[in-house]
C-alpha positions in Angstrom: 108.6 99.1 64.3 108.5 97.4 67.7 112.1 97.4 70.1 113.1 94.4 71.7 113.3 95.0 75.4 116.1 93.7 77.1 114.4 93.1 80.8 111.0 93.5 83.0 111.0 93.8 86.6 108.2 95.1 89.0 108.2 97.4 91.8 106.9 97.4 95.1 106.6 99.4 98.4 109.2 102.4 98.9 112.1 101.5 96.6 114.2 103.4 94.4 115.1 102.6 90.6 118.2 102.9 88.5 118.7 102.3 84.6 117.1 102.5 81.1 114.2 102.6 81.4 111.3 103.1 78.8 108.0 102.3 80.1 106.4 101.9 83.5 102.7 100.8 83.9 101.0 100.6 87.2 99.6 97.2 88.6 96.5 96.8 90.7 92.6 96.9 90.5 90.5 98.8 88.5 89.8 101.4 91.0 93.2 101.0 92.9 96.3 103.1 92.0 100.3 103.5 92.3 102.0 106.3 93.5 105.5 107.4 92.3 107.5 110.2 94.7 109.9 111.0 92.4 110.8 110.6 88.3 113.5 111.9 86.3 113.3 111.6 82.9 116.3 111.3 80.5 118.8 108.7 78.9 120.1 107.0 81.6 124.0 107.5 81.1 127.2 105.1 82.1 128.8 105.3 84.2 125.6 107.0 86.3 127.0 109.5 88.4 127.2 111.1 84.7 123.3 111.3 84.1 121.6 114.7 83.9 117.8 114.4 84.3 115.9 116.8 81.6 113.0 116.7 83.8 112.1 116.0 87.2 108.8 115.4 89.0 108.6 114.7 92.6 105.7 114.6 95.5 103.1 112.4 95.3 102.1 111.4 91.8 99.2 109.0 91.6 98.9 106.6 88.4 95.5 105.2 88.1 95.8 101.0 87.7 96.4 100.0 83.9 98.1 103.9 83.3 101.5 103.5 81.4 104.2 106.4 81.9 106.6 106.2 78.9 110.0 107.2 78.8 113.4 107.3 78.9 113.3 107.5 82.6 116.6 107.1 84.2 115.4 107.1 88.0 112.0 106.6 89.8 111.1 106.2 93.0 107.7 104.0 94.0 105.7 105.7 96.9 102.9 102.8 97.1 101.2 100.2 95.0 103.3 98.4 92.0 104.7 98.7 89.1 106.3 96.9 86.0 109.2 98.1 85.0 110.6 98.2 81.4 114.2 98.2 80.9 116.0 98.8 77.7 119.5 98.1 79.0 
């Protein structure tokens, strides 16, 4: 059973990213990739400053072009390259 999504936006350079969100998949060439500095997985909770993070991953994560990262991810921060992101909320 597929969900309806409620919005899609993309990332770019060094920005940081709030919300529900339940996939990201990195843009670019074949042979190009995305780098994230920091994830943290988890529902994303309202009002925010209420959301714990059941896992965190942070340095330089590289995601090859075409690569999906599924979540819930409630925060992420782009190092370099692009992404889409998938919101729920």
């Amino acid at each position: 059973m597929s969900r309806a999504l409620k919005s899609i936006a993309t990332a770019s350079l060094l920005n940081s990213y709030t919300g529900s969100i339940t996939k990201l998949v990195a843009l670019g060439a074949d042979d190009s990739e995305a780098s994230i500095q920091r994830i943290e997985f988890g529902a994303m909770t309202y009002p925010e400053s209420h959301f714990t993070a059941s896992s965190i991953i942070s340095g330089s994560i590289q995601i090859p072009a075409g690569s999906t990262i599924d979540g819930p991810i409630g925060r992420f921060k782009n190092l370099a390259g692009s992404f889409l992101i998938y919101f729920d909320a």
